[in-house]
Backbone as numpy.savetxt, mean C-alpha at the origin, in Angstrom:
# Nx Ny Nz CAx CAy CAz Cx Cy Cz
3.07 -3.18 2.54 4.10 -2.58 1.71 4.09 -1.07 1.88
5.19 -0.32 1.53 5.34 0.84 1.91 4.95 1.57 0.41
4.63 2.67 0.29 4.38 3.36 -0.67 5.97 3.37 -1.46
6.79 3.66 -0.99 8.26 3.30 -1.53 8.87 2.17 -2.66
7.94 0.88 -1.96 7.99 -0.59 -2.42 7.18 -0.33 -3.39
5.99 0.07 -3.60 5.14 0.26 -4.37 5.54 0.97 -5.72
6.10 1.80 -5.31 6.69 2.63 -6.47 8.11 1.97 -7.22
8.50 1.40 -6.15 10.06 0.73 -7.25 9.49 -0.74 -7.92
8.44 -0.95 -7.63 7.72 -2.49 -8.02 7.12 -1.60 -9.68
6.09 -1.12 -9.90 5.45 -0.44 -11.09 5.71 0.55 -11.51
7.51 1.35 -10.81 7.86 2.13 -11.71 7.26 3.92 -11.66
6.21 3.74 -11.19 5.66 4.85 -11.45 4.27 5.13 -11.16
4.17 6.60 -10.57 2.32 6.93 -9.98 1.25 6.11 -10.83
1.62 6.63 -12.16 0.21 6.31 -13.38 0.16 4.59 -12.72
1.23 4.04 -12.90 1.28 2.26 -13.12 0.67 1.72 -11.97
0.75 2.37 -10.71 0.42 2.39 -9.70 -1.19 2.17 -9.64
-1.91 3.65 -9.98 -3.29 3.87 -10.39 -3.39 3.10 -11.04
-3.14 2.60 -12.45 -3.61 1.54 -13.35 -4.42 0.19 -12.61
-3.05 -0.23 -11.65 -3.50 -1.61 -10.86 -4.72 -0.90 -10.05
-4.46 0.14 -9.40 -5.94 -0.01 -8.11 -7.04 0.62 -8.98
-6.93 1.07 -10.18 -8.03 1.37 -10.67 -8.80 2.59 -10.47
-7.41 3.51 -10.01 -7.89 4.90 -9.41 -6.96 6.63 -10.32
-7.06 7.51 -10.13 -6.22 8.06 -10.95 -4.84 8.45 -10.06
-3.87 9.64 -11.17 -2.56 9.42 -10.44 -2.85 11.09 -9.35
-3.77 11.52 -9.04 -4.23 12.28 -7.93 -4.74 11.69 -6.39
-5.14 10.96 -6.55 -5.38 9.61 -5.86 -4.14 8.90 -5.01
-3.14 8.72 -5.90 -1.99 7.95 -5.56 -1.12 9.10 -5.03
-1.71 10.37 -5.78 -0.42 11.22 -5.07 -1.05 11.18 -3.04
-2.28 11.37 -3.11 -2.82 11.91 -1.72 -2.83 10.57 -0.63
-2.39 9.38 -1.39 -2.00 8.16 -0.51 -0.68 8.24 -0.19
0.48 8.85 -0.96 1.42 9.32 -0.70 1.71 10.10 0.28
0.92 11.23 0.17 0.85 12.44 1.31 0.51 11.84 3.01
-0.89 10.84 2.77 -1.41 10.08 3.61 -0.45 9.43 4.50
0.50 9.17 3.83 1.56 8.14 4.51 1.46 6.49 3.99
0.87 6.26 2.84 0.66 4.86 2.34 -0.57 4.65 1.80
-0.48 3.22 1.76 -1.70 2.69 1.14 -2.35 1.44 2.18
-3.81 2.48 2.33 -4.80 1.30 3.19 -4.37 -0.51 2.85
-4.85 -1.28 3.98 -4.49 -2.35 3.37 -4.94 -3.36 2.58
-6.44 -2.75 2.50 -6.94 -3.24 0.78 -6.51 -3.05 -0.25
-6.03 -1.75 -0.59 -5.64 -1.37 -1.73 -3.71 -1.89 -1.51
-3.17 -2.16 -0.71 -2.22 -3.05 -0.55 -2.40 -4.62 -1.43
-3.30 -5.03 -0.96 -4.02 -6.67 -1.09 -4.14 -6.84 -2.57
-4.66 -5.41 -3.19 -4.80 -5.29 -4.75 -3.98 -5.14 -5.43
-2.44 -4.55 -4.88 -1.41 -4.57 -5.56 -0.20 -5.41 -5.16
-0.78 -6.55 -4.31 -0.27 -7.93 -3.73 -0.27 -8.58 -5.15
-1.53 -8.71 -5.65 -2.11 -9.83 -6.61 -1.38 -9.00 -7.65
-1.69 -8.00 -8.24 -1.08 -7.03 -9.47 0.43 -7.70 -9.32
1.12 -7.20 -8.30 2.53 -7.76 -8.09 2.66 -9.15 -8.59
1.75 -10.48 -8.60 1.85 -11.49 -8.34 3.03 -11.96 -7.40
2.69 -11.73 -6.21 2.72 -11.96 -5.10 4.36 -11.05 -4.63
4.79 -10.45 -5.79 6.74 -9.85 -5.17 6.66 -9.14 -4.39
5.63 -8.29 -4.33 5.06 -7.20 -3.10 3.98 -7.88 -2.26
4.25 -7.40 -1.12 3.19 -8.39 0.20 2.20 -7.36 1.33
1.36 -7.25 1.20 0.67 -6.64 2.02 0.42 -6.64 3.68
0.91 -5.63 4.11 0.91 -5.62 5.67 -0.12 -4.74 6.41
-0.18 -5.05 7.41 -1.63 -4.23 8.04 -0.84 -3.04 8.85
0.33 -3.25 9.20 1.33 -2.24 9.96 1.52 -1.18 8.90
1.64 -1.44 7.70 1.79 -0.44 7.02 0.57 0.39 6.14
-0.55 0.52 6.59 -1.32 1.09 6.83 -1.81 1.94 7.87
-1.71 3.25 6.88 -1.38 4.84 7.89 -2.44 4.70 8.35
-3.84 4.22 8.54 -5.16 4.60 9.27 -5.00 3.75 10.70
-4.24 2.14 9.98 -3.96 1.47 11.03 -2.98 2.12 12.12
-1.83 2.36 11.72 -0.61 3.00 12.47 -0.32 3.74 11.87
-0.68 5.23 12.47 -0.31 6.48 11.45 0.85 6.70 11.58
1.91 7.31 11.06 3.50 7.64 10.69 4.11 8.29 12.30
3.18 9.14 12.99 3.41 9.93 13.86 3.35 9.26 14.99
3.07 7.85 15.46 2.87 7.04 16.09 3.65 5.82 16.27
4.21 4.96 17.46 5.10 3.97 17.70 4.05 3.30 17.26
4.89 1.99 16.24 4.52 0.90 15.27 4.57 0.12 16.28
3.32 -0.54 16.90 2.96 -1.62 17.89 3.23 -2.65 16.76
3.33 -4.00 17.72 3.61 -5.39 17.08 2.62 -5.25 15.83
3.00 -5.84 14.64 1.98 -5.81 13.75 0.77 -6.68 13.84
-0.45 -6.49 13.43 -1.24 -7.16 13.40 -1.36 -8.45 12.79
-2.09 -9.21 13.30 -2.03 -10.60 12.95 -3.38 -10.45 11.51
-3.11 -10.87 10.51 -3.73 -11.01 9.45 -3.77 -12.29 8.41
-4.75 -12.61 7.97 -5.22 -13.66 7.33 -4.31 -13.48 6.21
-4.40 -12.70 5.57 -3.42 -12.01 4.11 -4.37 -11.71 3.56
-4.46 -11.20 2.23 -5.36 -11.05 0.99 -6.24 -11.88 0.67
-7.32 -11.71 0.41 -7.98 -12.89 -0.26 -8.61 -12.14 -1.05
């Protein structure tokens, strides 16, 4: 999920932090980052109950922003 999705799903930074359990300084510098790793994706998979879906492509460490988005990775999903 894109940091975008994330934000129109909970509305807002704080609601955001709430689910991963982190503060809204945190969420701002995942922002900056270009997203959210795809653990902390996986955590707001389940928070979502299931409306938001976690992708490994959209994880900036995986494929940073500045970089052509190769086929996405093949992933188990969340567990």
């Amino acid at each position: 999920m894109t940091f975008d999705e994330a934000l129109k799903f909970f509305g807002s930074g704080s609601a955001i932090g709430e689910a991963l359990g982190v503060s809204r300084s945190r969420i701002s510098q995942c922002r900056a980052a270009g997203g959210f790793s795809y653990s902390q994706q996986c955590v707001l998979e389940k928070a979502s109950g299931g409306k938001l879906k976690a992708r490994a492509d959209d994880d900036p460490k995986t494929f940073p922003p500045d970089e052509a988005s190769p086929k996405a990775v093949a992933m188990e999903g969340c567990r």
